[in-house]
N, C-alpha and C positions, 0 to 999 in steps of 0.2 A: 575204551572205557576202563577206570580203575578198577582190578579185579581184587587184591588186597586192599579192601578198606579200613582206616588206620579206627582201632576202637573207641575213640574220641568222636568220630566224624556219626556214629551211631548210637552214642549215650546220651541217657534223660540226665540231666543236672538238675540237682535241686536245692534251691540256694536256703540253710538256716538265718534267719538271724538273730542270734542265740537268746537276746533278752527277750524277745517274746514267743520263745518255742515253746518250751515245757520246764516247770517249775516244780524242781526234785525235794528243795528244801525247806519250805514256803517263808521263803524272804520274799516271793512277790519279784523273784526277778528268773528268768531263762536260767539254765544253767547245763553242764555238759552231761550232767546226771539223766538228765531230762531230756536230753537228745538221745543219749543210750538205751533209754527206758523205752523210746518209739522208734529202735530201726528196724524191727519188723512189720510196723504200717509204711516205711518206707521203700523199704525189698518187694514186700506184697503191692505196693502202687506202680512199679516197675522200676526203680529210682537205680538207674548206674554208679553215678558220682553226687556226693555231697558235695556243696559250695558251701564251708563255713565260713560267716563274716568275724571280723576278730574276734580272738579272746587272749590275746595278751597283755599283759600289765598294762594298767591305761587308766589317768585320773577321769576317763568319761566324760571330756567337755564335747566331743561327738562321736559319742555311742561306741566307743573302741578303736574310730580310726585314727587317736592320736594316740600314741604309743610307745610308754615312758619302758618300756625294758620289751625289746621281740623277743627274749631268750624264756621269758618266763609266763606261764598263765596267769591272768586276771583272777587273784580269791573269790571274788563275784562270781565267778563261771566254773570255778574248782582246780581243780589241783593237775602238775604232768603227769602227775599217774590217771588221772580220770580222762586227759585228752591222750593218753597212750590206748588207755581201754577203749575210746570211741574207735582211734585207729582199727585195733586188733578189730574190734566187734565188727566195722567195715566189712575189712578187710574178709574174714571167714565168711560173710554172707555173701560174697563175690562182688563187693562194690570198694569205691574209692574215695579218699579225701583229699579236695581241692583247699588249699587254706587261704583269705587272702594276705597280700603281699604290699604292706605301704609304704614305699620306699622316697614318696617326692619329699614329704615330711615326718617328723614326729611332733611327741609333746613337748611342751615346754618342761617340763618334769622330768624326762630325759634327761639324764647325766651326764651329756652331751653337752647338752644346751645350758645345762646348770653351768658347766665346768665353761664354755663360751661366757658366760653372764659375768662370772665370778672373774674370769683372768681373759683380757685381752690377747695374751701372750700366747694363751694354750694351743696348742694345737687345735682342740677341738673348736676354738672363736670359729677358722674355716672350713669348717664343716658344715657353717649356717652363709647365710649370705645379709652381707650387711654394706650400707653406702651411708654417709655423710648425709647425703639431702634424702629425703622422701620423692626420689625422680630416680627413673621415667615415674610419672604418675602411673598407677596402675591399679584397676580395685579389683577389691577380692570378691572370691564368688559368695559368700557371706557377709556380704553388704562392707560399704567404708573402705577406706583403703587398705592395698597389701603391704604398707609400710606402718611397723612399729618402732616409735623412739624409745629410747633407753637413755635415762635423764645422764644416769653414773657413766656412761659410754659415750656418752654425747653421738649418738649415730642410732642408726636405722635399722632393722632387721627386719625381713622380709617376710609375708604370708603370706600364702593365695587361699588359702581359705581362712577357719579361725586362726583371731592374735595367740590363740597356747596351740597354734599347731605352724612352726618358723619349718620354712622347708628347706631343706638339705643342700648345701653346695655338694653338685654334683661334680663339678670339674676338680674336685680333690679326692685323686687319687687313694691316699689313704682311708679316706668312709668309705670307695666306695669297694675295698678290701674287705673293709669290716663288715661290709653289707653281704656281699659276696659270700663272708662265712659262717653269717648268720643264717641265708637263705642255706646253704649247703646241709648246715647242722639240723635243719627239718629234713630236707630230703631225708639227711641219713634215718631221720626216725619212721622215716616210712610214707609221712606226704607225699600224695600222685600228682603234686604240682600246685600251680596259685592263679588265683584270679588276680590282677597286677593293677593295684587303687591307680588311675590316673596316670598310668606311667606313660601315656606322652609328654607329659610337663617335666621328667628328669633330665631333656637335651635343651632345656632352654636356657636363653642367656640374658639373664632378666636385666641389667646393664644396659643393653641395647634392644632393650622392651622385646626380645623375641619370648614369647609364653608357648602357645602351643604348638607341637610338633617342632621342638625346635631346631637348632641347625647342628644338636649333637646328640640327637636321638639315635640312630642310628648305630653309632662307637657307639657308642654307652651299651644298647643294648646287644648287638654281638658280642662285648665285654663280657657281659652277664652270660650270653651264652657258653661263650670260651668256658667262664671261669666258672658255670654250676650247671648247665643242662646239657651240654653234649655228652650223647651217648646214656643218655638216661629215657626211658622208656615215661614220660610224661607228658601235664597238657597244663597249658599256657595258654591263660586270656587275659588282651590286655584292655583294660578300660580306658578308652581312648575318645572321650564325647566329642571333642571338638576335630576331628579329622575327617576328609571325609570317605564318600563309600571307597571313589578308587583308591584310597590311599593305604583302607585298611584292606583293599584289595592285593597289594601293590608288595606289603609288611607282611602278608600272611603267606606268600609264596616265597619268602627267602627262608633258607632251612634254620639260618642262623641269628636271625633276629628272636629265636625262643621264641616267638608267637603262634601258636597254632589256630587264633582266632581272636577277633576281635570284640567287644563293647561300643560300635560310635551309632550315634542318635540320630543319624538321621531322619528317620520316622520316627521320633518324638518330640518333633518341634510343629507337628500338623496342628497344635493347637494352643499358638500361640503368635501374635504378631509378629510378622518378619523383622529381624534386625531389634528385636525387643528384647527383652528378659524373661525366662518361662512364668513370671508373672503376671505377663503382658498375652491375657486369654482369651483366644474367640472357641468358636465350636469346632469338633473337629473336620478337618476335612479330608475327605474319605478316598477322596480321588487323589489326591496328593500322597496320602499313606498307599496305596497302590500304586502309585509312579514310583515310590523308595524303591516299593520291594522289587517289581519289573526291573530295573535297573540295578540292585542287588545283584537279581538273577545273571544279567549279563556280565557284572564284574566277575562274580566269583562263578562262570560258569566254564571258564578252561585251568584256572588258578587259584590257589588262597583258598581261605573256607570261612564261613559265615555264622554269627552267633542267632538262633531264634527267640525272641523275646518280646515283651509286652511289658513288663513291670517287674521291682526290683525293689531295695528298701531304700533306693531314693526316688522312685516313681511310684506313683498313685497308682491303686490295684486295680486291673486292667477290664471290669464288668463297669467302673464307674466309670470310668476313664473313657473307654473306646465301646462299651459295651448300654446296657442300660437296667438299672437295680430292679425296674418293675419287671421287666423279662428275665429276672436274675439269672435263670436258668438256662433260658433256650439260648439266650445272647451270650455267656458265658463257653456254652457247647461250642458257638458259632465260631467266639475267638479262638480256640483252642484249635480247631482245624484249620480255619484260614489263617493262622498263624504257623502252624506245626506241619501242616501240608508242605512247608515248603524247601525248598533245599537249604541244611544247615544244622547244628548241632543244638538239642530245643533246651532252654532253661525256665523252669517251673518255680515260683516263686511262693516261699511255703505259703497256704492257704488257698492259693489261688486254686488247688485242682478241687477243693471243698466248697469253691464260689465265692470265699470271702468278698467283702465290699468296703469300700473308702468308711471311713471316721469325720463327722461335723460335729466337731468340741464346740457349744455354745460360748464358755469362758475360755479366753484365752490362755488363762491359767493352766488351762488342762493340756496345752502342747507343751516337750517339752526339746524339743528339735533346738538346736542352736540357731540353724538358716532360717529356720520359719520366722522367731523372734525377731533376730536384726531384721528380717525383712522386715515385720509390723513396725519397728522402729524406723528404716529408713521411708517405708510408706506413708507415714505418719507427715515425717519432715518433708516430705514429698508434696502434701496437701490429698492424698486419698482421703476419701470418706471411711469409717469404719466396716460400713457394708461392703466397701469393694474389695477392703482389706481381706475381709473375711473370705468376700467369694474365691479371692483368688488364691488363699490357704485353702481353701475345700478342695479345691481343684488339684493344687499342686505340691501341696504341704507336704514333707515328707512322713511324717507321723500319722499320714494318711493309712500307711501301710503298714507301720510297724505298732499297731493294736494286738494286744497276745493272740496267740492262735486260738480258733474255736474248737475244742474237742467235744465237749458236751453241751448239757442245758442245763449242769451245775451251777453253783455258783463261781463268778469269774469264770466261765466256761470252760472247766474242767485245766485251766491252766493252771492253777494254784490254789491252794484255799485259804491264802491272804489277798488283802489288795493289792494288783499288780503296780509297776512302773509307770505302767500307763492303762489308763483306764478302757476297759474291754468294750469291744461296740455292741450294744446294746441288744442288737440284731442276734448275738449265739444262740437265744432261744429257739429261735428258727434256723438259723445257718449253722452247723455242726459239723465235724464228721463224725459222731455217731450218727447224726439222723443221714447223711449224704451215701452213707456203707451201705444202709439199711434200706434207699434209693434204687431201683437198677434204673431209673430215668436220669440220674443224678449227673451234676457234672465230673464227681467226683469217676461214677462208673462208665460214662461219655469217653472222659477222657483218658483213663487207662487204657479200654480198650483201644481207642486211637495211637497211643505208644505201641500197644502189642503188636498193631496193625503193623506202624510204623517199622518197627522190628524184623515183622515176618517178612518186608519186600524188599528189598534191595532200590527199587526206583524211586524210596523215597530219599533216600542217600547220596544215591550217582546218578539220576534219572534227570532228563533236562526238564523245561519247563515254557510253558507256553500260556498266554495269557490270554482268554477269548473275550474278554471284554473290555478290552482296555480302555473305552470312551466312558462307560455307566462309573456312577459315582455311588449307587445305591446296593450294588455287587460287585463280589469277588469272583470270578470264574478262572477257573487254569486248568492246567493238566500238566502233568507230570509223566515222563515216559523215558524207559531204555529199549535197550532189545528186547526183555521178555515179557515186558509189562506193560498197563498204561492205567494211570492211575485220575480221574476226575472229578474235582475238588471244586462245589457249588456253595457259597454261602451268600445269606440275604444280609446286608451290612445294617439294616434299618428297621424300625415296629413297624414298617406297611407291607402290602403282599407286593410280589413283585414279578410282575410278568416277564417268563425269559423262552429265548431259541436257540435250540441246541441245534447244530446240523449234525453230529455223529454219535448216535449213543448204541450203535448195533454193538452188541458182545460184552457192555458193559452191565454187573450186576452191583446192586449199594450194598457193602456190607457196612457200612455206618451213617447214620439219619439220626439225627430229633425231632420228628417224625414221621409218625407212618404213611408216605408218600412212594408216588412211582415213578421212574424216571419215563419219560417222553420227549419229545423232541420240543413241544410247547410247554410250558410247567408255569402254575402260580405257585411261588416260591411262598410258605405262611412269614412272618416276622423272625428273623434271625434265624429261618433255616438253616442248617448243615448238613450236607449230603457229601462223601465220600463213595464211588465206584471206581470200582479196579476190570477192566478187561480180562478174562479169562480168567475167571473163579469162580 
C-alpha cells in the first residue's frame, strides 16, 4: 500500500465561481476582492485548494470561458495585483490556487482571431481551424452547428461550443509555444496548477470528424508536460466529459500525460435518456449511479486516481438534483457522505456545503447562460411545448447553480448590496451560511466534520472498498478498509425508511450520523440517513 500519499490525493477542493461568490464593489458582480474578504470561512471549513473558474480578459459571452487576452485580469473581477494578493493570502493560510486553464478555444476578441479575420496570410489565420464547406457536419454542444461562415473569407471556421468562442488549431506548433508560455508565466507567479476546460478535445482532428479523445491527445499532452509541468510540484485535472471511466483510468497513471485526475461524467448522465442530450430527462437512477461508482472503484483501485463530485457550475446543485429540497438537510448530509466516503480527491462546489438549492426562473428572461437560451431556441424549432422547455432547464439549466452565494438573510443575501448578475434564489431567507454556522445539525457542520474525519484516517485515501449492497437501488452501503482500519459507510438514497442487514458490525462505533440512531445488525434506516463508523475508535 502507498505509504507517501501525494498531497493532492487528500485535499478538499473548493471550486469559486467568481461572479457569484462575494461582491466587494457593489457592481452586483463577484469579484477577487470578494474572495479575499472570505478566506477565513474557507481555511475554517477545512478547504486545501481553491479551484478558481476564470478571471481573465473575457467579453463574457460564457461567463469567462472565452478568453480574449490569458495574460491579463478581467476589470470585472480586478486587477493582477488583487489576484496576486488572493495567491499570497492562500498561500500564508496553508492552502492553494488551482486556476482554470482553456486552451481548446478562445474568444473571438482574441487578437488572435482578430488578426485570423483580418488577413488570411497571418500567421495566426492557423491558429484557428477553417475548411471551405461546413463538413464533416458536426454540432456544437450549444446547439446548431460547429461551423461558422465568414462571408469576406468565403470559408468556415470552426466551434464546438459558442460562434465567439473558434477553437484553436492545435496541430500548429507555433500556438501551441505560445500556449506553453502563457501557461508557464502563471506557474511562475505561484499557481499550484489548473483544472484543464475540456482538454480532451485539444487531440482532435476535426477534418476527419474525430472530436473526442482524439487521436493526438496524447502528444499534445506529454508536450505540455515536457514543456510546463515536469518537475514541478503541482496538480492537474482534466475535464474530460466525454471519455470513459477506464480511459480516465488509463490517462491518470502515466506520470507524463500532466494529469493527476480526471472530470468525466460518467455518473451524470443517470438522468437522462440514453444516447439523448442532457436535456432528454427521466428520474434518476440510483442503481445505475452505483454501478459508476462500484466500477470507478475497480478502475482506479491499483492505478490513476479519481475526481469526487456531485455538481459544478455546469451541473445542477447536487440536493435538487440527486438529493430532495423538502429533506433539504438530511438528504443533503446523505450526499456528502456517500459521495466523499469514497476513494478519490472530493471537490466542494461553493454553496453546496451551506445546502444551497437549484434556481426556477419563471421568466425566461431571467437566465442568462448562453447554452440554456440556444437550447430554448433549438427546442422551440424542435416542436417542444413551453412546459417541457422549461422543465427541462430546471433540471439541467446551468444558471441552476450559479445564483450568488447565500451568506445572510440581507438583502441579496449578503452577496452585494446592489442587484446582482443574476437574480439570488429566493430561499437565502432560510438557507444561509450565517444561519447554517449557527446550526450544529447543519449541513454545513455535517459536512466539515466528515472532511476532518476524512483527514484523520488514512483508509479514506488508500483504503480499498467493498460494496454490500450491490442489488438495492434504494441504498448505498460499502466499506472502506486498509491495514489499520475499517471504515462503514450506510446511507438511505430515498424519503422512505428502509429496512437493512448487516452481517458484521462487532467493533465498529459511528462517529458520524444525522441522526440519533444505533448501529445493529437489523436497522430501519429514517429518510436520507447517513451513518459513518470506523472500527477501532
Amino acid at each position: 500500500m502507498e505509504k507517501n500519499i501525494k498531497w493532492w490525493k487528500n485535499a478538499l477542493v473548493y471550486q469559486i465561481y467568481p461572479l457569484s461568490f462575494k461582491d466587494s464593489n457593489s457592481d452586483g458582480v463577484g469579484d477577487l476582492k470578494g474572495i479575499i474578504s472570505k478566506l477565513d470561512y474557507l481555511k475554517s471549513y477545512g478547504v486545501d485548494v481553491v479551484w478558481l473558474s476564470p478571471v481573465y480578459e473575457s467579453p463574457m459571452d460564457d461567463n469567462g470561458y472565452d478568453i480574449s487576452d490569458y495574460t491579463k485580469v478581467n476589470p470585472l473581477f480586478g486587477t493582477m495585483e488583487d489576484l496576486q494578493e488572493l495567491i499570497d493570502g492562500l498561500h500564508s493560510r496553508g492552502m492553494k490556487l488551482i486556476m482554470d486553464l482553456v486552451v481548446n478555444h478562445t474568444s473571438d476578441e482574441h487578437i488572435w482571431f482578430k488578426e485570423a479575420l483580418n488577413n488570411p496570410n497571418s500567421k495566426y489565420h492557423d491558429y484557428y481551424i477553417w475548411n471551405k464547406e461546413a463538413k464533416p457536419e458536426i454540432g456544437s454542444v450549444f446547439s446548431g452547428s460547429a461551423w461558422e461562415y465568414v462571408e469576406h473569407l468565403d470559408k468556415y471556421y470552426f466551434h464546438l461550443f459558442s460562434r465567439r468562442q473558434p477553437d484553436l488549431n492545435w496541430h500548429n506548433k507555433e500556438m501551441r509555444e505560445e500556449i506553453y508560455q502563457m501557461i508557464n508565466s502563471w506557474l511562475d507567479k505561484g499557481v499550484d496548477g489548473f483544472r484543464m476546460d475540456v482538454i480532451e478535445l485539444i487531440g482532435k482532428d476535426v477534418l476527419n470528424g474525430k472530436i473526442g479523445d482524439g487521436p493526438y491527445l496524447e502528444t499534445y499532452l506529454f508536450e505540455m508536460w515536457e514543456r510546463c509541468f515536469k518537475g514541478r510540484d503541482i496538480m492537474n485535472i482534466g475535464e474530460m466529459g466525454g471519455i470513459s471511466q477506464e480511459r480516465a483510468g488509463e490517462l491518470t497513471s502515466i506520470e507524463n500525460s500532466g494529469l493527476h485526475m480526471t472530470f468525466q461524467f460518467s455518473h451524470l448522465s443517470v438522468d437522462q435518456e440514453a444516447w439523448k442530450s442532457k436535456w432528454h430527462i427521466k428520474p434518476v437512477d440510483f442503481k445505475e449511479l452505483k454501478n459508476v461508482f462500484i466500477k470507478n472503484h475497480e478502475i482506479f483501485k491499483e492505478k490513476g486516481w479519481n475526481s469526487l463530485f456531485l455538481s459544478n457550475h455546469d451541473q445542477p446543485r447536487q440536493i435538487s438534483r440527486f438529493g430532495d429540497e423538502n429533506y433539504r438537510v438530511k438528504s443533503g448530509q446523505m450526499l456528502f457522505l456517500m459521495i466523499y466516503g469514497q476513494k478519490g480527491t472530493p471537490y466542494v462546489y461553493q454553496g453546496e456545503e451551506i445546502g444551497m438549492t437549484g434556481i426556477k426562473f419563471d421568466d425566461l428572461k431571467s437566465y442568462k447562460d448562453v447554452e440554456t437560451l440556444n437550447w430554448y431556441k433549438e427546442a422551440t424549432q424542435l416542436g417542444w411545448p413551453h412546459e417541457r422547455i422549461m422543465k427541462s432547464i430546471y433540471s439541467k439549466g446551468r444558471d441552476n447553480s450559479r445564483t450568488p452565494f447565500q451568506w445572510n438573510n440581507k438583502p441579496f443575501a449578503g452577496f452585494s448590496d446592489v442587484k446582482p448578475w443574476l437574480e439570488v434564489n429566493p430561499n437565502y431567507q432560510t438557507i444561509n451560511a450565517e444561519l447554517e454556522l449557527n446550526d450544529d445539525d447543519s449541513v454545513y457542520h455535517f459536512s466539515k466534520r466528515l472532511f476532518e474525519i476524512r483527514k484523520a484516517f488514512d483508509v479514506f485515501t488508500d483504503g480499498e472498498f467493498k460494496c454490500l449492497d450491490q442489488e438495492a437501488s434504494s441504498t448505498f452501503i460499502y466499506k472502506r478498509f486498509n491495514q489499520t482500519h475499517e471504515a462503514l459507510i450506510i446511507t438511505n438514497l430515498t424519503n422512505k425508511e428502509q429496512e437493512i442487514h448487516l452481517e458484521e458490525i462487532k467493533g465498529f462505533s459511528i462517529v458520524l450520523s444525522n441522526y440519533d440512531i444505533k448501529l445493529s445488525k437489523r436497522m430501519i434506516l429514517p429518510p436520507y440517513a447517513a451513518i459513518l463508523s470506523i472500527k477501532g475508535v
